[in-house]
C-alpha positions in Angstrom: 12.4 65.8 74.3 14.8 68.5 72.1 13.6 67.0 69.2 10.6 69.0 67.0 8.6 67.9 65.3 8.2 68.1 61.5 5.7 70.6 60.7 3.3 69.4 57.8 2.9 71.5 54.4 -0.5 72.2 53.0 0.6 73.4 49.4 -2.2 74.4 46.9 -2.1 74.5 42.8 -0.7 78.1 41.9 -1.8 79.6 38.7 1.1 81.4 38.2 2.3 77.3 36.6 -0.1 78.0 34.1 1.2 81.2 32.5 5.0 79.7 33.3 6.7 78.1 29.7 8.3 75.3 31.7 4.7 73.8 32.7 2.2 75.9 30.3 2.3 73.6 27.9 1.0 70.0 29.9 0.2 71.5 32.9 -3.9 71.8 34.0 -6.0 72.7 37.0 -8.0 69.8 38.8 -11.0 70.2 41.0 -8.9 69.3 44.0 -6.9 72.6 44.7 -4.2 69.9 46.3 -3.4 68.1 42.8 -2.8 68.9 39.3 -3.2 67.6 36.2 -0.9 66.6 33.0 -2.8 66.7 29.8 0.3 64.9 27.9 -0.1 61.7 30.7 -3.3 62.1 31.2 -2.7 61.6 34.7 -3.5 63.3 38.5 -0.6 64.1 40.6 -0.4 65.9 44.1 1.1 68.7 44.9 0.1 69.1 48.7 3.4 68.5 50.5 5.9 69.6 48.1 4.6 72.0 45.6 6.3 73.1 42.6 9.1 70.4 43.7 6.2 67.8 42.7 5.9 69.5 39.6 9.2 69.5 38.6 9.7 65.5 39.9 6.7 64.7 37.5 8.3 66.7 34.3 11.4 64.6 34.9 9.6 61.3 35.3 10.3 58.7 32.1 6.0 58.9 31.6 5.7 62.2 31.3 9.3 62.4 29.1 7.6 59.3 26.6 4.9 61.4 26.6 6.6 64.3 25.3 8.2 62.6 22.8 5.2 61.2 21.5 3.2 64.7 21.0 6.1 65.9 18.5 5.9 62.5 16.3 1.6 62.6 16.2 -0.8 64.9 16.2 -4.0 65.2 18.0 -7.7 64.8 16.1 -8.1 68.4 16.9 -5.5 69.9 14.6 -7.9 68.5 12.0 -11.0 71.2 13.1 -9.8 74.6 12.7 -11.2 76.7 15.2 -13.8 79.7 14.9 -12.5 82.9 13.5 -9.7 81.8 11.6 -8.3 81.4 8.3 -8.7 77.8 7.7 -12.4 78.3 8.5 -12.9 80.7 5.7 -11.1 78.2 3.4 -13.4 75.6 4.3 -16.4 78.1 3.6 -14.6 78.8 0.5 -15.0 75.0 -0.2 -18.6 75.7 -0.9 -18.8 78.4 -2.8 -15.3 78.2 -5.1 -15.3 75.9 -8.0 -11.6 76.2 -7.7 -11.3 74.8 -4.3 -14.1 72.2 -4.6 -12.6 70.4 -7.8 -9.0 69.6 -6.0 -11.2 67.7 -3.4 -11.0 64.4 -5.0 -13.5 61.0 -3.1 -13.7 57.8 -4.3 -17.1 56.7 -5.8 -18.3 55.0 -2.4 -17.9 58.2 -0.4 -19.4 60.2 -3.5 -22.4 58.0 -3.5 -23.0 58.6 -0.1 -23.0 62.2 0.0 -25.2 62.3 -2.8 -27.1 60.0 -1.5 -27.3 61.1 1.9 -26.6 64.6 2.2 -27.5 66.2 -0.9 -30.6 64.6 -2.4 -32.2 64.7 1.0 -31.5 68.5 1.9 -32.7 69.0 -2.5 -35.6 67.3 -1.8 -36.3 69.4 1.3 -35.9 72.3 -0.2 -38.5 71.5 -3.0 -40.8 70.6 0.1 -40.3 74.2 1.3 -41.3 75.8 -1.7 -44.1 73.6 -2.5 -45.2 73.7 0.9 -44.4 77.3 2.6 -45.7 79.6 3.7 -48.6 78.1 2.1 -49.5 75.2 -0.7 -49.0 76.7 -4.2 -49.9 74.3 -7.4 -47.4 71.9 -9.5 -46.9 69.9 -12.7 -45.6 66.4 -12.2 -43.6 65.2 -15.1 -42.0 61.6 -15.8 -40.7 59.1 -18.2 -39.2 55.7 -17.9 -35.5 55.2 -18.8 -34.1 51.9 -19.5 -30.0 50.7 -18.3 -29.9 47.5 -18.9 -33.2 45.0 -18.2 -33.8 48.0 -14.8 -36.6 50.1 -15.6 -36.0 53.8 -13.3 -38.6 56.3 -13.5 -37.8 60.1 -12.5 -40.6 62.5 -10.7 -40.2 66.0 -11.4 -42.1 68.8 -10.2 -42.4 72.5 -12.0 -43.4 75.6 -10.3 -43.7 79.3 -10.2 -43.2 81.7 -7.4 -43.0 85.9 -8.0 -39.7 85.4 -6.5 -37.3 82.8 -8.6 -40.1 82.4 -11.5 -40.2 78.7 -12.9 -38.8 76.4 -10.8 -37.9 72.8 -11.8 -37.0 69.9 -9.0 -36.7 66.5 -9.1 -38.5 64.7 -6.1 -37.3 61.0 -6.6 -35.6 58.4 -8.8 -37.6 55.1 -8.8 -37.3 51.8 -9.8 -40.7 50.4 -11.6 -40.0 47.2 -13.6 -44.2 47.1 -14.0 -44.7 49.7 -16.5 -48.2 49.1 -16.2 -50.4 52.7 -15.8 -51.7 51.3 -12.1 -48.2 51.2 -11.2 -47.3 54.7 -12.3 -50.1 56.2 -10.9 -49.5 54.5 -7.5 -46.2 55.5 -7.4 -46.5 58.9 -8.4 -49.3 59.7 -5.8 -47.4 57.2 -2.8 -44.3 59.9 -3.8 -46.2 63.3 -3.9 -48.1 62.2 -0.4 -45.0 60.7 1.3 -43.5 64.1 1.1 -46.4 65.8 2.5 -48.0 67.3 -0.5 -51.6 67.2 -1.7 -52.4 65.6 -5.1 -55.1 67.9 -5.7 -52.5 71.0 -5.7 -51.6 69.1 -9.5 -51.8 71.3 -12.4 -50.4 69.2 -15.4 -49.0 65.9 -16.0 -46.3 65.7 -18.5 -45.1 62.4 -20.1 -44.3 61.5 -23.7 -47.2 60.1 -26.2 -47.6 56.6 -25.0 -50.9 55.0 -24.5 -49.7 53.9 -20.9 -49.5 57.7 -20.5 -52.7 59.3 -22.3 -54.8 56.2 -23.6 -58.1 57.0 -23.8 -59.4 54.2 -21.4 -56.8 53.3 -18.8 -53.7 55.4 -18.6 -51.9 57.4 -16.4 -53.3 60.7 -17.1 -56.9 58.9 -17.1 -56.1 57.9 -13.3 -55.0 61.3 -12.2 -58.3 62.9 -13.9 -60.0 60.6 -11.9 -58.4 62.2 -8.5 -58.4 65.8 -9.9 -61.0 66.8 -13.0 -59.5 70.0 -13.8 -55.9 68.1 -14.6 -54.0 69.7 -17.5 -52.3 67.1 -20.3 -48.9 68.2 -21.1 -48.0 66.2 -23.3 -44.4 65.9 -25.2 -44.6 68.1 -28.6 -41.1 67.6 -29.0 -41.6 64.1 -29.9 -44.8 64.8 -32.1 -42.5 67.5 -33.6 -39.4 64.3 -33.8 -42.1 62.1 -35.4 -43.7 64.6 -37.7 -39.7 64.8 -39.3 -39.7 61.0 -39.7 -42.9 60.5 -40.8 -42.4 62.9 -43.9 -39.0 62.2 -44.5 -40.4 58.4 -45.7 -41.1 59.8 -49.2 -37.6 60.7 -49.5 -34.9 58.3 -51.2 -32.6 59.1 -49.1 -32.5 58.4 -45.2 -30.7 60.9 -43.5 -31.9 58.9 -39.8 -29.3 55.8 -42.0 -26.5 57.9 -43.2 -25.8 59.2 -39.4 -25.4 55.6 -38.6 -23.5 54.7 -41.4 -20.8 57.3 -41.5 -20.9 57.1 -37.2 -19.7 53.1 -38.4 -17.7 54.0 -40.7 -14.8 55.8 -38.0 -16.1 54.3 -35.1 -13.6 51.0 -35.0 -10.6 52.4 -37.2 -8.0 54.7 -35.4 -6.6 54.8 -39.1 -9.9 56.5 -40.6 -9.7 59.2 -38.4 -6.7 60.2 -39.4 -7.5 60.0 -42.6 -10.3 62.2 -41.7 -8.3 64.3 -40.0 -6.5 65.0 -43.1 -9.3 65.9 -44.9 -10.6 68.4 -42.3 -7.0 70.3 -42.7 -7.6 69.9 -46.6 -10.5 72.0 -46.5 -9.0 74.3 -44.2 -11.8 73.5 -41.1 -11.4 72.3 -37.5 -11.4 68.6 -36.8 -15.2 67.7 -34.5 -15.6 63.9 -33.9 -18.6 62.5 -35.6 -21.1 61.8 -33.2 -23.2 58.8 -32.1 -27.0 58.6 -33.0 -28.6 55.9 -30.8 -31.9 54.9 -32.6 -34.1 54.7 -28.5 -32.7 58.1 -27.9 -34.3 60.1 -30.5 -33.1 63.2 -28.9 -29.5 62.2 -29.8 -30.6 62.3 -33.6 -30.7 66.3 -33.6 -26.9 66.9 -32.2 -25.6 64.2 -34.7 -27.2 65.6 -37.8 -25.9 69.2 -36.6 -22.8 67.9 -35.9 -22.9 66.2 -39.6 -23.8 69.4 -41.3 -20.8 71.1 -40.0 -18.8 68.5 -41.0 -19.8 67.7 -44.1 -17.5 69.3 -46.3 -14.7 67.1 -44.8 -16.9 63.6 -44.5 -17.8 64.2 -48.2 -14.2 65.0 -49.4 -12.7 62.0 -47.1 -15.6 59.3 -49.3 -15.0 60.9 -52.8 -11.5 60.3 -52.2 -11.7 56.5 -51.4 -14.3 56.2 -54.1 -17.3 54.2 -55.1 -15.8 50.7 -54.0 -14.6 51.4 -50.9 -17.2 53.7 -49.6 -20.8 52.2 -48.5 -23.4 52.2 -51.0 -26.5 54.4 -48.8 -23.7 56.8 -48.5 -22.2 57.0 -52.1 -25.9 56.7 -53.3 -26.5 60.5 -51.4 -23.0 61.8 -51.8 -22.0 60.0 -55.4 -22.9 62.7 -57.5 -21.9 65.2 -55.5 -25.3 66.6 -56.5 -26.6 66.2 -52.9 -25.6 68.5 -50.2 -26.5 68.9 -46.2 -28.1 72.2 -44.8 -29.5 73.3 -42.2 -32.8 74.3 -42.4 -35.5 74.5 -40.1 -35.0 73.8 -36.6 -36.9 74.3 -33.5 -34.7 75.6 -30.2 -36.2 77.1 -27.1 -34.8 77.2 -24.1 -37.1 77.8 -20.5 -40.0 77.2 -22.5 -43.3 77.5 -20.4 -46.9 76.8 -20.8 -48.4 80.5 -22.7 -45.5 80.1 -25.4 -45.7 76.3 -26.4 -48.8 77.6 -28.5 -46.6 80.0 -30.5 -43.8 77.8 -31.1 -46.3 75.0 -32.5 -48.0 77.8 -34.7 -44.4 79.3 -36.0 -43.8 75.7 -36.7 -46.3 75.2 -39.0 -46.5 78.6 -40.5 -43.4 78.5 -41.6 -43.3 74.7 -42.9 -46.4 76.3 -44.8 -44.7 78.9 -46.3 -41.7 77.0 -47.4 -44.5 74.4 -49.4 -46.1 77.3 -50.6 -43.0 79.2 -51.8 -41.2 76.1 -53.3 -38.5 76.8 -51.0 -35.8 74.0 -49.7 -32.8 75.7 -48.3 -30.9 78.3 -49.5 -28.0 75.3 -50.6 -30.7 73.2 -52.4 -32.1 76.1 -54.5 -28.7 77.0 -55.9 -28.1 73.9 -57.2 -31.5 72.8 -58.7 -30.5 75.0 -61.7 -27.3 71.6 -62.2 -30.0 69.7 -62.2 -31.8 68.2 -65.5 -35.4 69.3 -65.9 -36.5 66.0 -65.0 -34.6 65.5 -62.2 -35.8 68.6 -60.9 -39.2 68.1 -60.9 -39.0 64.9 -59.2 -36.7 66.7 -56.6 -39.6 69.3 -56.2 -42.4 66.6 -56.2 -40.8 64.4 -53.5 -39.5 67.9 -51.3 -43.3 69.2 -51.5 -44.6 65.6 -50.7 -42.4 65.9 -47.4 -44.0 69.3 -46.3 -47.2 68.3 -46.9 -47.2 64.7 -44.6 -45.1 66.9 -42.1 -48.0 69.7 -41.6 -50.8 66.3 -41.7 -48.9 64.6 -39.0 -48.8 68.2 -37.0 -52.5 68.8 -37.3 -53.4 65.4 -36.4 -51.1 65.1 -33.2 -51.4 68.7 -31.8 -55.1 70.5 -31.8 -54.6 74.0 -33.3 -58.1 74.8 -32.4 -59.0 72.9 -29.4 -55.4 73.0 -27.7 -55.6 73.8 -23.7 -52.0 76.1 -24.8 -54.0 78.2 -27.1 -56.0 79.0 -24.3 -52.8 79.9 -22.4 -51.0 81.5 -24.8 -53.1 84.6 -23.6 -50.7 84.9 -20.6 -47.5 85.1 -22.2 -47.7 88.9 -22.1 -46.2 90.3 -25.2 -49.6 92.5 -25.3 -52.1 93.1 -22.6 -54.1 89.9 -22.2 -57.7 90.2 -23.2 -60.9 89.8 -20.3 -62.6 87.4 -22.2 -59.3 85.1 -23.0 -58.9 85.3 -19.2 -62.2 84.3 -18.4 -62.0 81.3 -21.0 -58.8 80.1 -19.0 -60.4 79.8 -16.2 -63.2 78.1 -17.5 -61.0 75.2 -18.3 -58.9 75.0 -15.3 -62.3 75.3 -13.8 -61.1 77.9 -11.3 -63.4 80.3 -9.8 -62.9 84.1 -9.8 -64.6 87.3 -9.0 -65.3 88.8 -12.5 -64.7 92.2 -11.1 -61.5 91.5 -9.5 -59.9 90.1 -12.2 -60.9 93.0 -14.3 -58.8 95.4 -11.5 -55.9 93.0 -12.0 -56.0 93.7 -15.9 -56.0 97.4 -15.2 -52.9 97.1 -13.0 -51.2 94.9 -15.8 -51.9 98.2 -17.7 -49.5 100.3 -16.0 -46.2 97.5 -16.3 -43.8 99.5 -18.3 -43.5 98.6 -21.7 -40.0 98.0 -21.8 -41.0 95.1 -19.7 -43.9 94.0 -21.9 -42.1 94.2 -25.1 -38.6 93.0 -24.0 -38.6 89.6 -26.3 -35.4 88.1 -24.2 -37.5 87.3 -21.2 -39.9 84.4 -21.1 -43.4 85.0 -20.4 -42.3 83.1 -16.5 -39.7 86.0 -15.9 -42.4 89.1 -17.0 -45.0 87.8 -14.4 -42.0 87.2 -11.5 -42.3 91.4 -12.3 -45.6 92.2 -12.2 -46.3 89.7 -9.3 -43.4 91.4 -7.4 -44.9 95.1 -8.0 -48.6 94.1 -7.9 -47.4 92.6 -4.2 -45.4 95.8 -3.4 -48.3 98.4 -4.9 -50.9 96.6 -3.5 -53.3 99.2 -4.8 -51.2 101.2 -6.6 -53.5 100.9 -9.8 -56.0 103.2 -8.2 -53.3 105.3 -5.6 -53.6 108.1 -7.8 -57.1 108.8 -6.3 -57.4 107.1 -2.6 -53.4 107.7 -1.5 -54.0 111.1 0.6 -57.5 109.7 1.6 -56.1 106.6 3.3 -56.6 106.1 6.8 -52.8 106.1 7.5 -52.5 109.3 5.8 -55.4 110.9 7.6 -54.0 110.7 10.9 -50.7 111.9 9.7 -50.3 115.4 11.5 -49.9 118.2 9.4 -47.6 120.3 11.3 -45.0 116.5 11.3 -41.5 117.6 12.2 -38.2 116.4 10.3 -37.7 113.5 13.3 -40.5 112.0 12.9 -40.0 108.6 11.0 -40.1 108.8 7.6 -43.4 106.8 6.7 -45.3 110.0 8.4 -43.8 112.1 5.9 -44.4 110.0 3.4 -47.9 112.1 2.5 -46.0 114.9 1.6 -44.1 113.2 -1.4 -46.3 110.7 -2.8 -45.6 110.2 -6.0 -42.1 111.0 -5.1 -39.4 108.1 -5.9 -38.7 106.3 -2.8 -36.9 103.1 -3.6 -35.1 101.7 -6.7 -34.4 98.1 -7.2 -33.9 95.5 -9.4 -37.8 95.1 -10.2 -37.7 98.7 -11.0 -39.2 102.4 -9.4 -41.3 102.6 -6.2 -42.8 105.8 -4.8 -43.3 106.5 -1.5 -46.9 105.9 -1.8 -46.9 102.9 -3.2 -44.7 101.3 -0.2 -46.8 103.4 2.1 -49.6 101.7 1.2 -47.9 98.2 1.4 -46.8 98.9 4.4 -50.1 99.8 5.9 -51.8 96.2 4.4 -48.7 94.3 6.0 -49.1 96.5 9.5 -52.2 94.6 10.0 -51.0 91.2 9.6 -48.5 91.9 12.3 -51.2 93.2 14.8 -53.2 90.4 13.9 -50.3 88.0 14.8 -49.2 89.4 17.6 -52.8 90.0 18.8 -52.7 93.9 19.4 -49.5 93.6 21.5 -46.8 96.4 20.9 -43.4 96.8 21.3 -42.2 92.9 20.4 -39.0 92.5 18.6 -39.8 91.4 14.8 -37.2 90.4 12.6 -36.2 91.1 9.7 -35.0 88.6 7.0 -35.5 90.7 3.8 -33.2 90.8 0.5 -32.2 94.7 0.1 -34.4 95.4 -2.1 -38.4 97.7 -1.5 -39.6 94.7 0.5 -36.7 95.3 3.1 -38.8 98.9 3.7 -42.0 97.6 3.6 -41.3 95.2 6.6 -39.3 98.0 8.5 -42.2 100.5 7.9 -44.7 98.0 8.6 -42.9 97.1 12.0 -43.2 100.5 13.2 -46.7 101.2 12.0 -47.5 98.4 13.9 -46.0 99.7 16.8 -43.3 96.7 16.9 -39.0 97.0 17.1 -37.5 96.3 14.1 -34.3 93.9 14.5 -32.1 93.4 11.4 -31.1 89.4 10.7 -27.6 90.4 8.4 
């Protein structure tokens, strides 16, 4: 036979496809080295007996051609997802961090409501865990107070604490719906809430509520129940609204209701576009910028302060705007106050104070009456008021003075009645609030009625240390009593004994086995003897000296070998803000005899 026979091809995928423009862009590698794959079909093909021919015959087929078309007209799901490294990554980032970015992300509320819901309250809520809970169990106030929408009774939980490292901390821990507002009810769900999350009820320092019998009755309420659980339980009680009451309870002798006018002259522009213009017209007659009158709703009694404020500053124009419509067409409460024009607004005595924390409420209720005291005593009723008595008739005068002085004095009774000057837990506090150096026996009284047991003699080394807190610190009136102890906390930390380095620092144990003749490679904590009271670090808490993180560093040194069971040379990291703490863990790492790795 002349004829041959046909030789069969083997052909195998060649990678050089892959880097080629014609196929790079559908092309793939299968397992089979015989076949190849199209990521645009989504389909196997061989390429055994005919190689790049059978590549070529699949580019031209109408599937893979549809297919082509297709990719330009849609877009994958992965064009969504930037990949790592690149711009659109950092943009994202930037979502999180830039206001900017954030606000031109716009959701509709059943989205919003499930973020909330589902991604942030959870991860606040954990977060609060962590600092209640790690890296040990610190105390907390609970705090709460029904709020009414509607015939739905909700009930926030709120926890405060204090760390050295943020100060006061404030959280809220749930949102809960309690149509029983009995005290049982509260209790149970305040306790349910607290152990749900892990936390011990007897780690409760306070419980904060407003003045309700439900709340601090003396037989069954809420703060009753939680003595019950914990004895040593601290009543933090609202003074805001015995300060709130005190105001209405002595305002009752005077003819005219300021609570009534807010409402009225709220009323009076409320429904009439037509009014406010008019208003408005009056606000350019005296030559002051126009400010809506504000709404004072009679169960918010905290509204009642911003609408009074907001009436003061108004006043000039609201008055003008009633004297020009006259007595008939103005109402008669407010033409009774303003009719004579006899009767002015000012702003007199008011109570603001931001972060205010347990050692200063004791002040603030003794400024408050001290200086309601010396306004009765003085005869004194506003700068406004006293210039125009002198208008006034003799008679009209003294009735002014009786009815003003009658107002101070059931202010102050209400005051004395509802908060105990001389028995108050916060006067007991107020020791801590560091303007001056706290007093031993003050201390010692404290803890008698948290009922907390300390060493006598410890607590007397602590005082010393307070001693040596700069007094720039001490008698810096901007920061809160919350933000001074964050400082000495940090530095009593850091100085561990610091107060008395001054006479043990070269005898330490670390320092006696410091050879003398040390050379300059050595690491710097084993030269650290030679400049002790040398500064070493500088941060935002202030001046350390080398002896002072030596020392820390030895007390920390010890931890680590007592974690790590003697064992040397294990990798410990680092997690440290750069600040004296991030050398105090390096230096105690290699004291230890550890390796120090960096978390950036």
């Amino acid at each position: 036979m002349n004829e041959t026979k046909k030789r069969n091809r083997n052909c195998v995928f060649n990678d050089e496809w892959l880097k080629d423009q014609i196929f790079s862009d559908w092309i793939a590698k299968h397992n089979n080295p015989n076949k190849a794959r199209c990521i645009l079909c989504q389909t196997v093909f061989s390429v055994k007996y005919d190689g790049v021919k059978s590549v070529k015959t699949h580019q031209e087929s109408k599937k893979h051609e549809k297919s082509v078309k297709s990719k330009h007209v849609s877009s994958t799901i992965k064009q969504f997802f930037p990949t790592k490294n690149c711009k659109d990554e950092d943009k994202i980032a930037a979502v999180e961090i830039n206001s900017t970015i954030a606000n031109k992300i716009h959701l509709g509320r059943t989205k919003m409501e499930a973020i909330v819901k589902n991604v942030l309250c959870p991860f606040a809520i954990e977060k609060a865990v962590i600092q209640l809970k790690y890296p040990t169990s610190i105390p907390f106030s609970v705090s709460t107070d029904a709020s009414n929408k509607g015939n739905r009774t909700f009930f926030p939980l709120a926890v405060r604490l204090f760390n050295f490292e943020d100060g006061v901390k404030d959280y809220l821990l749930d949102f809960y719906e309690e149509p029983n507002e009995s005290s049982q009810s509260i209790f149970n769900t305040i306790t349910s809430a607290i152990e749900s999350l892990g936390l011990d009820v007897q780690n409760i320092t306070a419980y904060g509520a407003d003045n309700g019998s439900v709340n601090y009755g003396k037989n069954c309420s809420v703060f009753e129940k939680l003595k019950d659980k914990k004895s040593n339980i601290i009543k933090a009680n609202c003074n805001c609204h015995v300060i709130r009451n005190a105001a209405k309870h002595s305002m009752k002798v005077i003819k005219y209701d300021v609570e009534t006018l807010v409402l009225k002259v709220f009323n009076e522009f409320s429904m009439s576009s037509k009014r406010v213009e008019e208003l408005k017209e009056c606000f350019e007659f005296v030559q002051q910028d126009f400010h809506n009158v504000l709404r004072h709703i009679p169960v918010r009694w905290l509204s009642l302060f911003n609408a009074v404020d907001r009436l003061i500053l108004n006043w000039n124009a609201i008055k003008t705007y009633f004297i020009k419509n006259g007595k008939n067409e103005c109402d008669k409460i407010i033409w009774k106050f303003i009719g004579d024009q006899k009767n002015e607004l000012s702003e007199q005595l008011t109570l603001k104070k931001n972060n205010l924390n347990a050692p200063e409420v004791y002040d603030v209720m003794l400024s408050l009456r001290s200086q309601i005291l010396n306004r009765k005593n003085d005869n004194f009723f506003g700068i406004a008021v006293t210039t125009r008595l002198p208008n006034l008739t003799s008679k009209e005068s003294d009735l002014f003075k009786s009815d003003a002085l009658n107002t101070y004095k059931r202010g102050l009774e209400y005051i004395e009645k509802w908060f105990d000057y001389e028995n108050s837990p916060f006067k007991l506090f107020s020791c801590l609030k560091l303007s001056e150096l706290p007093k031993l026996t003050d201390l010692l009284d404290l803890t008698k009625l948290i009922r907390v047991h300390v060493n006598g003699d410890e607590l007397y080394e602590e005082l010393n240390f307070i001693k040596l807190i700069p007094n720039d610190i001490l008698n810096n009136t901007k920061l809160t009593s919350s933000e001074k102890w964050k400082m000495v906390l940090y530095r009593k930390l850091l100085y561990r004994p610091f107060y008395s380095c001054c006479i043990r620092q070269l005898s330490s144990e670390a320092f006696k086995n410091t050879p003398k003749n040390e050379t300059s490679l050595a690491p710097i904590y084993r030269l650290a003897s030679q400049w002790p009271n040398n500064i070493a670090v500088v941060d935002k808490f202030g001046e350390h000296t080398y002896s002072s993180i030596f020392n820390s560093s030895v007390i920390l040194s010890k931890i680590i070998e007592k974690s790590l069971h003697g064992e040397i040379q294990e990798r410990v990291a680092i997690l440290c803000p750069n600040d004296a703490f991030y050398v105090v863990a390096q230096w105690a790492s290699w004291i230890s005899g550890q390796i120090s790795n960096n978390i950036i």
